[in-house]
N, C-alpha and C positions, 0 to 999 in steps of 0.2 A: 776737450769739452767746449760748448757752445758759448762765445761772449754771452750769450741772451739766458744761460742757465741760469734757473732761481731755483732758491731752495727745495721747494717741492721735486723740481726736475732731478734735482741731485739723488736726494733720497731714492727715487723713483730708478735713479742709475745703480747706485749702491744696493737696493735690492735684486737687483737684475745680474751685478759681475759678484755677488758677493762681497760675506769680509776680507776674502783673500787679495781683492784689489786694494786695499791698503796695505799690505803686508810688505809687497814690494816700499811703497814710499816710508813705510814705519822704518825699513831695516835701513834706508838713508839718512830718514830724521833720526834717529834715536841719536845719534853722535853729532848733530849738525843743528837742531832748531839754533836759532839766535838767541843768546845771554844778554841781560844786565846788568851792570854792575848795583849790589849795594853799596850805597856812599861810606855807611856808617864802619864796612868792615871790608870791603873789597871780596866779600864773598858773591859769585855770580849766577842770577837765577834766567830759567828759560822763560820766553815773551806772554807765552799762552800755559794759563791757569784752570783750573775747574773752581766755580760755585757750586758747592755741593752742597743748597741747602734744601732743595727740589729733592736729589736721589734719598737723600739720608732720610728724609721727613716719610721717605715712600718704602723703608727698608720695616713698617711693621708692617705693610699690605702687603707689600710686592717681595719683603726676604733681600737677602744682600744682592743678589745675583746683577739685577742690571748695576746700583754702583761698582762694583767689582770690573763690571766689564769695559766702563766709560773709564775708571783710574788705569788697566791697562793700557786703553786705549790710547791717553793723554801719553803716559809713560813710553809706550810703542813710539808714538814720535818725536818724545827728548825733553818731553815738558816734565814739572815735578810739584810744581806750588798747587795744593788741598785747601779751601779755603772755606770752613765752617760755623757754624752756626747753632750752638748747644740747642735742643730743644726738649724731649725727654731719655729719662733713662735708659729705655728699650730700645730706642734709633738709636741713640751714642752708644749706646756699646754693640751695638750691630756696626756701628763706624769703624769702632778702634778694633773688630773683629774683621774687619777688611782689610784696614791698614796695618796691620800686623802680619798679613798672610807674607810668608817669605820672599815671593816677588814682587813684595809693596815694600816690606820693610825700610828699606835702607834707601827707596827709590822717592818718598818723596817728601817734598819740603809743607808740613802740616801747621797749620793756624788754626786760632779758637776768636770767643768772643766773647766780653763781660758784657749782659746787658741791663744786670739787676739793679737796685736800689739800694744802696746801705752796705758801709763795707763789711759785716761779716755777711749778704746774702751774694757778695759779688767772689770775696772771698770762697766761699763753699762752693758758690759753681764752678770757681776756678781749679779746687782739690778734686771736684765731678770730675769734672773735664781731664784731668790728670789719670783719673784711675777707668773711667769709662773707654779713654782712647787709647791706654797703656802705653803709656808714653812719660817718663817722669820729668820728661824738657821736651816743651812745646819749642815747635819751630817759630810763632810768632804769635803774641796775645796782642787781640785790640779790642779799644773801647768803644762797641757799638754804637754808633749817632751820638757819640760825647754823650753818654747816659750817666747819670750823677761823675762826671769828669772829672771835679776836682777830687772826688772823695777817692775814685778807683787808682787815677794816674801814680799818686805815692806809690799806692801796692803794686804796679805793674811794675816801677822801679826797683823796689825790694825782690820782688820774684825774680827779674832779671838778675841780680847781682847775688842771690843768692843759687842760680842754675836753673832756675823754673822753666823758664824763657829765654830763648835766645835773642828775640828782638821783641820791640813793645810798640804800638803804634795804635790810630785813633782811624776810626770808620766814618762816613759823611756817605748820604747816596740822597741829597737833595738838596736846593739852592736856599731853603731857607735856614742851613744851619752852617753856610760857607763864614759869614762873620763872626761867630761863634768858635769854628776851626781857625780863623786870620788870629782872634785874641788869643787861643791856645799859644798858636805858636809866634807868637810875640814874647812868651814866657817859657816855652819848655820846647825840646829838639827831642823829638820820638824818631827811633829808626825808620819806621814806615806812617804813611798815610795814605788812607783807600779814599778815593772819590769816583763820584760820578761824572762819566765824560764819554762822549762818542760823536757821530757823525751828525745825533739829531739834540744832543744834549749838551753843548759845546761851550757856556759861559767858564769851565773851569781854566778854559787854555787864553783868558785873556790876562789873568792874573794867578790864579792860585797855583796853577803848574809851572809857572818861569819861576814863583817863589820858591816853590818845593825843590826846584831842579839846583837855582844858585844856595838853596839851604843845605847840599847834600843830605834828602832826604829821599829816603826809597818810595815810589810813585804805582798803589797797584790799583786798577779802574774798575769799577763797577757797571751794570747797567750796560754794558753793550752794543745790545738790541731794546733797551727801554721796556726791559723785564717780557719780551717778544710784542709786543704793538709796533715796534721798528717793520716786522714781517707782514702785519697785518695792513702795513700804511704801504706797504709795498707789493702787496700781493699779485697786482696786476700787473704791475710794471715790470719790462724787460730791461736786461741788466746791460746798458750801453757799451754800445763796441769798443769805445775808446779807451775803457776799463783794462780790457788786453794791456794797454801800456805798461801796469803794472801789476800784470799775470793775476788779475781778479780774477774768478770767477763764478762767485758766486754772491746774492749781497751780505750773505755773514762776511764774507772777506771783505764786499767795502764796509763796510764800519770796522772790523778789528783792522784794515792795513790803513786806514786812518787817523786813528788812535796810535798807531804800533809808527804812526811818521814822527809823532812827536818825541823827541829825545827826551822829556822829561820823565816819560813813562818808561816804570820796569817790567811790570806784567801784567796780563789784562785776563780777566776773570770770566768764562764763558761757562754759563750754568745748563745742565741739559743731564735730560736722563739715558740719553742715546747713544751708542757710543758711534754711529756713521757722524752726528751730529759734532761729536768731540774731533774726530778724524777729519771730519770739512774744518773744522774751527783751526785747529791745530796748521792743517797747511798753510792759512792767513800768513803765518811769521816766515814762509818761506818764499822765494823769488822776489823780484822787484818790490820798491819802496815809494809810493806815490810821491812828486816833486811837489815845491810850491803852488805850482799852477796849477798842476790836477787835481790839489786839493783843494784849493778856489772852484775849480769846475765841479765837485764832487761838492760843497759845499751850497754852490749856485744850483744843483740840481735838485741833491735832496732838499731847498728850499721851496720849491717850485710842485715839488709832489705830496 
């Protein structure tokens, strides 16, 4: 493929060879994408995750069909972390109606999120959530943008330790609510924390990721593409030769193999109803790992545009 391919271009390929030109790379990732460790338990997840709060929101219009096809698709090459967003009763349980089909099952690692007020309304969407995704132990409960924080945190502890949850952790996906997350964990050690960070959103790697990393805590990222404006600020722009170095090719790869250099990151969350779009994303975590210096240059660039 062309250093100079951009997204459109890819698609534009991907319609052309078919799904079957993933198929080949699918059957080498499935056993191969890169892992990282949780701190909290040594248990290890793969780099590239799905946001699925785009597919699920679109499952009373559009029917399960395209989620269905992106959770394959992620799963086809070795990824597993689902990363949701309760909304109503009709989409979730067209979720938990996906992720239950026998080739989902057992295949991926599912999260939720409290984002209500008041512990019995945070409490009842968490028993929702339970019964809507058929699942009687979430793989990870977090507390949406620290949403009445101190009142939920207790109960994500209790859940935990009673089998609810396998890990508990707190969401952040903007800079005005970083010193808010710094006091958290000043006082409490949650298995996971989501933040927002990428190639154009980048204040979280001067501080809040070396913290997370020397805290052994699990690190998953939000925002990728800056909820797609990333694409929009780049539309024109040809994807620098230099990029080859480390087997870019497209600019969803520079920002996820940007994000994916930092070791304090475990997995990085790419939202999309497509599943070529899961398939591009997904290879990010494979070949080469940008050095120091070409992230300065990747840095110095996407400044400049």
């Amino acid at each position: 493929m062309s250093n100079t391919t951009n997204r459109r271009d890819f698609m534009a390929l991907m319609s052309v060879l078919g799904a079957a030109s993933f198929s080949t790379a699918a059957s080498f990732a499935q056993q191969s994408m890169p892992r990282r460790t949780i701190p909290s338990t040594g248990e290890e997840l793969p780099v590239i995750g799905l946001g699925s709060s785009k597919p699920v929101s679109e499952i009373a219009t559009r029917g399960p069909g395209p989620l269905a096809s992106v959770l394959r698709e992620l799963v086809a090459h070795g990824g597993k972390l689902v990363d949701t967003w309760p909304r109503n009763a009709e989409n979730d349980a067209g979720f938990g109606r996906v992720i239950n089909e026998p080739d989902l099952r057992d295949a991926l690692f599912v999260t939720t999120k409290i984002d209500q007020v008041g512990a019995a309304a945070g409490t009842r969407q968490f028993r929702d959530t339970q019964r809507l995704y058929g699942r009687d132990t979430l793989d990870l409960t977090q507390i949406f943008s620290l949403t009445d924080l101190d009142t939920h945190w207790p109960n994500l502890k209790e859940w935990k330790a009673a089998g609810d949850t396998r890990y508990i952790g707190v969401t952040v996906a903007e800079y005005g609510l970083y010193d808010q997350l710094k006091s958290f964990l000043g006082r409490e050690n949650p298995d996971f924390v989501q933040i927002n960070y990428s190639i154009t959103e980048r204040r979280a790697e001067d501080e809040l990721l070396p913290m997370l990393q020397d805290r052994g805590i699990a690190v998953i990222i939000n925002r990728p593409f800056m909820n797609g404006s990333y694409f929009d600020r780049l539309e024109n722009e040809p994807l620098p030769a230099w990029t080859a170095e480390f087997d870019c090719e497209t600019w969803a790869h520079f920002s996820l193999k940007y994000i994916l250099a930092n070791p304090a990151v475990t997995c990085v969350l790419t939202e999309t109803s497509n599943p070529v779009h899961m398939a591009e994303n997904s290879m990010a975590a494979f070949g080469a790992t940008p050095s120091a210096a070409a992230r300065a240059r990747m840095r110095e660039f996407i400044d400049r545009v």
